[in-house]
C-alpha positions in Angstrom: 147.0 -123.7 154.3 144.4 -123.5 157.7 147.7 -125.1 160.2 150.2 -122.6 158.6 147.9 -119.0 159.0 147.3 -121.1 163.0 150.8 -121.1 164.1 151.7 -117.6 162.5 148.6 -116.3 164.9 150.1 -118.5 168.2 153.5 -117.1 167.3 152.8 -113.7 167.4 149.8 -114.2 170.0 152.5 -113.4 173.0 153.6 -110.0 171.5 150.1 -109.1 171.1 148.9 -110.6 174.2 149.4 -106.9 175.7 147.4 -105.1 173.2 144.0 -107.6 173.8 142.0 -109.7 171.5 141.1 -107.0 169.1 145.3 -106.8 167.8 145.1 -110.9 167.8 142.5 -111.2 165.4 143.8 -108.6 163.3 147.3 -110.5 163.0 145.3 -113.5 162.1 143.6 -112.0 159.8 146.9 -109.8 158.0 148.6 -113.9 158.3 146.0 -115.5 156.4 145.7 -112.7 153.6 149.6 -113.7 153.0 149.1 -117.3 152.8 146.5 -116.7 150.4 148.1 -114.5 148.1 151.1 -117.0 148.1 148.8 -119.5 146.8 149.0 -120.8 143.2 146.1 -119.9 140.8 144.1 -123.0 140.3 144.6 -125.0 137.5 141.3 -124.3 135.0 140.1 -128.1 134.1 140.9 -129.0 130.4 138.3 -131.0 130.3 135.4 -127.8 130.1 133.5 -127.7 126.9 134.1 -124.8 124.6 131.2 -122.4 124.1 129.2 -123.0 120.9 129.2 -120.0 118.2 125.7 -118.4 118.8 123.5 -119.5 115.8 123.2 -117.2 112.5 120.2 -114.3 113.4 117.7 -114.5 110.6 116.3 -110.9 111.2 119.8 -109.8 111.2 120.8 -111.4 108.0 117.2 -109.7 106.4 118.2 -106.0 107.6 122.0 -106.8 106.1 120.8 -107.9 103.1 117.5 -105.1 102.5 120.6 -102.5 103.5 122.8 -103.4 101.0 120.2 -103.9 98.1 118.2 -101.4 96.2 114.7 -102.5 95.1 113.5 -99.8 92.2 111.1 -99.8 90.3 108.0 -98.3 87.6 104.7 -98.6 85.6 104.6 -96.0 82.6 101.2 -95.6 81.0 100.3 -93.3 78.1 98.2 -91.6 75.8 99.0 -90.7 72.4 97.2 -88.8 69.3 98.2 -88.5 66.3 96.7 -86.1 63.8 97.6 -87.7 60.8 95.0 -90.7 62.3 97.7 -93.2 62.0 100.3 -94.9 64.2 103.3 -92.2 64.4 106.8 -92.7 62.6 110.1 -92.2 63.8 109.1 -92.6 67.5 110.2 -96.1 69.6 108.2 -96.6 72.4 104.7 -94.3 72.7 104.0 -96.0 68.6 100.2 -96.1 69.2 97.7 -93.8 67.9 94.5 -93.5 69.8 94.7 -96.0 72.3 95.7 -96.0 76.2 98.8 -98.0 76.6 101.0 -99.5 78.2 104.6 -98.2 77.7 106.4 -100.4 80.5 107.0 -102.1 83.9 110.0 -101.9 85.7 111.5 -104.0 88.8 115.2 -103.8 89.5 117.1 -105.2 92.5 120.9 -103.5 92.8 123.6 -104.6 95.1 126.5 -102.0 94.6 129.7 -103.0 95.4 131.9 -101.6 97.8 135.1 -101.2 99.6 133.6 -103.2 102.5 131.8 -105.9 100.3 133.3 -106.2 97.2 131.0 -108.1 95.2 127.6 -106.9 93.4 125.1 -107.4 91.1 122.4 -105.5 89.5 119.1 -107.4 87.8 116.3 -105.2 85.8 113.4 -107.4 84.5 110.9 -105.2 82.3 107.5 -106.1 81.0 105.2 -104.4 78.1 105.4 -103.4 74.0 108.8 -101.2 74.8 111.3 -103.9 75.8 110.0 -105.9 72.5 111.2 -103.1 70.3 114.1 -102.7 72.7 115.1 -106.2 71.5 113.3 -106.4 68.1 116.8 -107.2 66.7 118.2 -109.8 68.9 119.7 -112.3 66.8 119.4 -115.0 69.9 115.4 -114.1 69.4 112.9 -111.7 71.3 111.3 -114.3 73.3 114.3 -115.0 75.6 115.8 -112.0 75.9 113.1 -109.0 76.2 111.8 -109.4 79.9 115.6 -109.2 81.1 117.0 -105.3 80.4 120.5 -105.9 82.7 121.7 -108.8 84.5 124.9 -108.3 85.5 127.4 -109.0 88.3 130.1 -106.7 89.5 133.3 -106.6 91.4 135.3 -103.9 92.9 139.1 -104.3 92.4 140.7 -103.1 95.0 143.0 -100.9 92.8 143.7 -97.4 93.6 140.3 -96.2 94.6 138.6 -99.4 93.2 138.4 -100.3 89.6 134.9 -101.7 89.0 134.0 -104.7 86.5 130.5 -105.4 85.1 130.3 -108.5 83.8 126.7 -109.3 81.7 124.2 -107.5 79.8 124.3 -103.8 80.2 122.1 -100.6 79.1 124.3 -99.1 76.1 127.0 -95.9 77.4 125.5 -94.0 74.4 123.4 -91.4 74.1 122.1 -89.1 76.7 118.4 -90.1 77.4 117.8 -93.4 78.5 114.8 -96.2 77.8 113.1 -95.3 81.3 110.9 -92.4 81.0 111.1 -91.5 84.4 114.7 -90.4 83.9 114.4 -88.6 81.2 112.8 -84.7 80.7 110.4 -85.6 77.9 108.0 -88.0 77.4 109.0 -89.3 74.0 112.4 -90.5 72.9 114.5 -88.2 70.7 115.5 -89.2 67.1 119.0 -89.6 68.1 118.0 -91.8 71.1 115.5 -93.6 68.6 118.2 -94.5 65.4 121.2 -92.9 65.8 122.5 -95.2 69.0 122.3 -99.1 70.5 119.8 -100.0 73.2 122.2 -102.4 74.7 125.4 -104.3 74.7 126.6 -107.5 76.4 130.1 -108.3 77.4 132.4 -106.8 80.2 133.3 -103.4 81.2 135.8 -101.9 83.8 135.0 -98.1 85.2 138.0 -96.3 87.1 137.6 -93.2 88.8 141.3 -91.7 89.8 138.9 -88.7 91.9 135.3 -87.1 91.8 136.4 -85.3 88.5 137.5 -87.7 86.2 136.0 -91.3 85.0 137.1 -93.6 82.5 135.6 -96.9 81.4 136.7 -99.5 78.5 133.7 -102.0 77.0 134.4 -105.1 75.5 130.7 -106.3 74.0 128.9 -108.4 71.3 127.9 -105.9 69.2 124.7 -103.5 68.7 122.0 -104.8 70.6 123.4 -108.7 70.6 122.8 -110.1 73.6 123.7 -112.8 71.4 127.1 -112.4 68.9 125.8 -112.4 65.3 129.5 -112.8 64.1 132.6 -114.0 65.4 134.0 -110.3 66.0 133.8 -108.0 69.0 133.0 -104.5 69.3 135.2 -102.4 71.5 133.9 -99.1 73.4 134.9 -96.3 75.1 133.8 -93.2 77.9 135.4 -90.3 79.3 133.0 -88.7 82.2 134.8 -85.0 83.2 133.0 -83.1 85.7 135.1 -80.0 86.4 132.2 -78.4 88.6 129.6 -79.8 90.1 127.6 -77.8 87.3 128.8 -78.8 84.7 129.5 -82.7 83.1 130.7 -83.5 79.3 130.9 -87.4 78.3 133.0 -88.0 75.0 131.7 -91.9 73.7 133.1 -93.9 71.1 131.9 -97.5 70.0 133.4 -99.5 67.1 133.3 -102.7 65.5 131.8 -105.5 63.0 128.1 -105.3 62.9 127.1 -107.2 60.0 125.7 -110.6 60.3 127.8 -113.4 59.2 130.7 -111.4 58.8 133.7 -109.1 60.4 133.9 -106.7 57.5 134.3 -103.5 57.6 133.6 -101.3 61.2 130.7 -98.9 62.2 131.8 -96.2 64.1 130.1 -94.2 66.5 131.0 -91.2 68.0 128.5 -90.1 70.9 128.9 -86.3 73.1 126.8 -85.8 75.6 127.0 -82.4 77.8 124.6 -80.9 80.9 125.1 -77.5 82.6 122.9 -76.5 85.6 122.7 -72.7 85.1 120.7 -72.7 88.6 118.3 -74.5 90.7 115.3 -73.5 88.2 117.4 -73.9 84.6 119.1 -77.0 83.3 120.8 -77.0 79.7 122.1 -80.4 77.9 122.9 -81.1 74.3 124.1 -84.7 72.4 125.6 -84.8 69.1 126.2 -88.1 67.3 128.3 -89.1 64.4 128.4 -92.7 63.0 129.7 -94.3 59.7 129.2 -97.9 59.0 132.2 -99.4 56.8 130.4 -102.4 55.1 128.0 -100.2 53.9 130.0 -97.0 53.5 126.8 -95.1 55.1 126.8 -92.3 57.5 124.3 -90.4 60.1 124.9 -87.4 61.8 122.7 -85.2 64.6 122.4 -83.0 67.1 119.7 -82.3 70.2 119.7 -79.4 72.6 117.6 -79.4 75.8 116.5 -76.4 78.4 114.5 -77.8 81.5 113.0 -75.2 83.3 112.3 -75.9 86.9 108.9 -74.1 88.0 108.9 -74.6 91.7 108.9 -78.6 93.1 106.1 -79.7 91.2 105.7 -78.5 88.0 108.7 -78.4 85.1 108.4 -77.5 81.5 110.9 -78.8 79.1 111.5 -77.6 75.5 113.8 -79.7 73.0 114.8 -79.4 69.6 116.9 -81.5 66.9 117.9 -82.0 63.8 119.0 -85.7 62.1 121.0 -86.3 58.8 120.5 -89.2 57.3 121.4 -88.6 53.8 122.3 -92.4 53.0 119.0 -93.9 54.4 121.2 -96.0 56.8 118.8 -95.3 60.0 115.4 -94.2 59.0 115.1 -96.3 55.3 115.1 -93.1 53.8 117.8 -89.9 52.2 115.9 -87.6 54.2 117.0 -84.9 57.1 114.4 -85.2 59.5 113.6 -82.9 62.3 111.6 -82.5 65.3 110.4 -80.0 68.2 108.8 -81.1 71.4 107.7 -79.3 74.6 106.8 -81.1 77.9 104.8 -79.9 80.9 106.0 -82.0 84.2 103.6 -82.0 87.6 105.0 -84.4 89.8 103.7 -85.4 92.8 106.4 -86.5 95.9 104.8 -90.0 96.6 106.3 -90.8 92.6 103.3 -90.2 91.0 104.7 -88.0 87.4 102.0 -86.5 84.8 103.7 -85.8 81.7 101.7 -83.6 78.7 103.6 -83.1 75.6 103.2 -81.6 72.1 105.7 -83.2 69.1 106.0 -81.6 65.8 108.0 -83.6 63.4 109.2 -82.6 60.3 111.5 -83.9 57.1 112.7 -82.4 54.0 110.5 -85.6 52.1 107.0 -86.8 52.7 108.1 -89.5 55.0 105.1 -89.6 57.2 101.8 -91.6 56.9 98.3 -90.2 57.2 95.5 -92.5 57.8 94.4 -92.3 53.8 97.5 -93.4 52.6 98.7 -90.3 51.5 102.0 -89.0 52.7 103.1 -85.7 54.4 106.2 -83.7 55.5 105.2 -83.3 58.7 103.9 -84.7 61.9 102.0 -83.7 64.8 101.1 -85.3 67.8 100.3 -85.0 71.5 100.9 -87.3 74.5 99.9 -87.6 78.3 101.9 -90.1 79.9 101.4 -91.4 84.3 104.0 -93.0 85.9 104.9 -93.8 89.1 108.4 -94.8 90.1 109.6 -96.2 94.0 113.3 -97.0 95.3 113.7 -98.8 98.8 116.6 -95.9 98.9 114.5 -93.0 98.4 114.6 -90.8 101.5 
């Protein structure tokens, strides 16, 4: 390439001769800026390695993994007395008179699924006297199942705007309270929430919502409160969430099938409403009404709550709530009676999760179904509760 720019200079060199050396060495220069951009790229060499794939980043993988996944959890302590000087009836988890308890422990870790990452799972593992009487009737025994509340995994169909499938042992769609406390308004379970409903299912579910106003979800489960099946027949369920305004939610729930053990005969039927209006930022209203009939027995229950949460200022919330049960066939409490009960709840809770509860109960029936210390029985009981929790959530702002 040198020889060729050389003789394109000494050609032109006479012609330029005139204009002096300063014209020559700019042809020279122009000549060799020709060659050179006539020149063929070079050839890369085949033989060069490839660059590795940088190794996996540890600290990266931790902050994908701690961003995806929710960590929640509680501790829910109690006191409880009980002026008939006896353990209470027709309450499920704060059962002991005179005594500081424990009501339960708490840790859940949630991976929701998502458009982006399909796959999920949620895992709640409880400890204390509640999830014993959560699964006192488990046929597959207490032992095993108790410290596990959920264990399921989920996936996100991508069908319309994703059709979601739980697969494992779920928290039952019934009812409107719920077995944490910290969720709830009161301290103490209602009567519907304590007899009238299951705890849990186990078995699949699929949850479709077509926009922010409508959501449907099918259940196919064991039974009530079978994490394992104590017959051969399946129980089928059903929710329909509307939320016309962002005030106002109303859940229609239906669950039916073969509870007895040992056999498929005859269906109990369970009809669950659950509605909440928010009148304001300081006033909440909700009401549940139940109706179930079980067909191997021919026994029905029927009942109704209504709840007002009044909002104070951040702190401090009071919450009144009243209901009424029917149980004229003995099928839930062991008893024809029609029980009754009115509670009021004083909330101060602190913003680290820290949530004093204070509550008066007055429970009442139309039969002397409740136990005094001497033996004797009375129409009524009375009782009062303070209850500490403190709740966390790796999500909480």
């Amino acid at each position: 390439m040198f020889p060729a720019v050389l003789l394109s200079a000494l050609a032109a060199a006479p012609a330029l001769a005139a204009d002096g050396p300063v014209s020559l060495l700019a042809s020279a220069t122009a000549a060799a800026d020709a060659v050179a951009a006539s020149a063929p790229a070079p050839v890369a060499d085949a033989q060069a390695p490839a660059t590795p794939p940088a190794a996996p980043d540890p600290a990266m993988a931790a902050m994908t993994f701690f961003k995806m996944t929710e960590i929640s959890g509680f501790v829910d302590m109690y006191y409880m007395y009980n002026f008939n000087k006896t353990n209470p009836a027709l309450r499920n988890f704060d059962v002991t008179h005179n005594s500081f308890s424990l009501n339960l422990a708490e840790l859940a870790i949630e991976k929701k699924p998502m458009a982006d990452s399909r796959g999920g799972y949620r895992i709640d593992l409880d400890y204390g006297p509640t999830t014993a009487i959560v699964h006192g009737a488990e046929p597959g025994g207490v032992g095993i199942y108790q410290n596990i509340q959920q264990a399921y995994v989920s996936f996100l169909a991508p069908t319309g705007t994703g059709l979601q499938i739980d697969f494992g042992k779920f928290v039952t769609w019934n009812g409107y309270e719920v077995i944490e406390t910290k969720d709830n308004w009161n301290y103490s379970r209602s009567l519907l929430f304590a007899v009238a409903i299951p705890y849990y299912h186990s078995g699949v579910r699929a949850s479709y919502s077509p926009n922010d106003k409508v959501t449907v979800t099918g259940f196919l489960v064991n039974g009530w409160n079978n994490a394992q099946d104590n017959n051969t027949g399946k129980t089928i369920g059903a929710e329909l969430t509307l939320k016309p305004t962002s005030a106002f939610t109303f859940i229609e729930n239906y669950t039916g099938g073969p509870e007895q053990t040992n056999t498929n005969t005859g269906f109990r039927n369970l009809s669950d409403t659950v509605a909440t209006y928010t009148v304001n930022k300081q006033v909440s209203l909700a009401g549940n009404f139940d109706y179930g009939k079980d067909g191997a027995t021919n026994q029905t229950w029927w009942g109704g709550a209504g709840y007002l949460r009044y909002q104070v200022n951040d702190v401090v919330a009071i919450t009144p709530r009243f209901e009424y049960l029917n149980d004229k066939d003995g099928f839930m409490t062991g008893t024809s009676q029609k029980p009754m009960e009115g509670t009021v709840t004083f909330e101060f809770k602190h913003k680290d999760g820290v949530v004093l509860r204070a509550e008066y109960r007055h429970d009442f029936s139309d039969v002397a179904f409740f136990t005094k210390d001497t033996g004797a029985t009375s129409k009524s009981q009375d009782t009062v509760t303070v209850g500490l929790l403190y709740a966390f959530s790796t999500k909480t702002p």
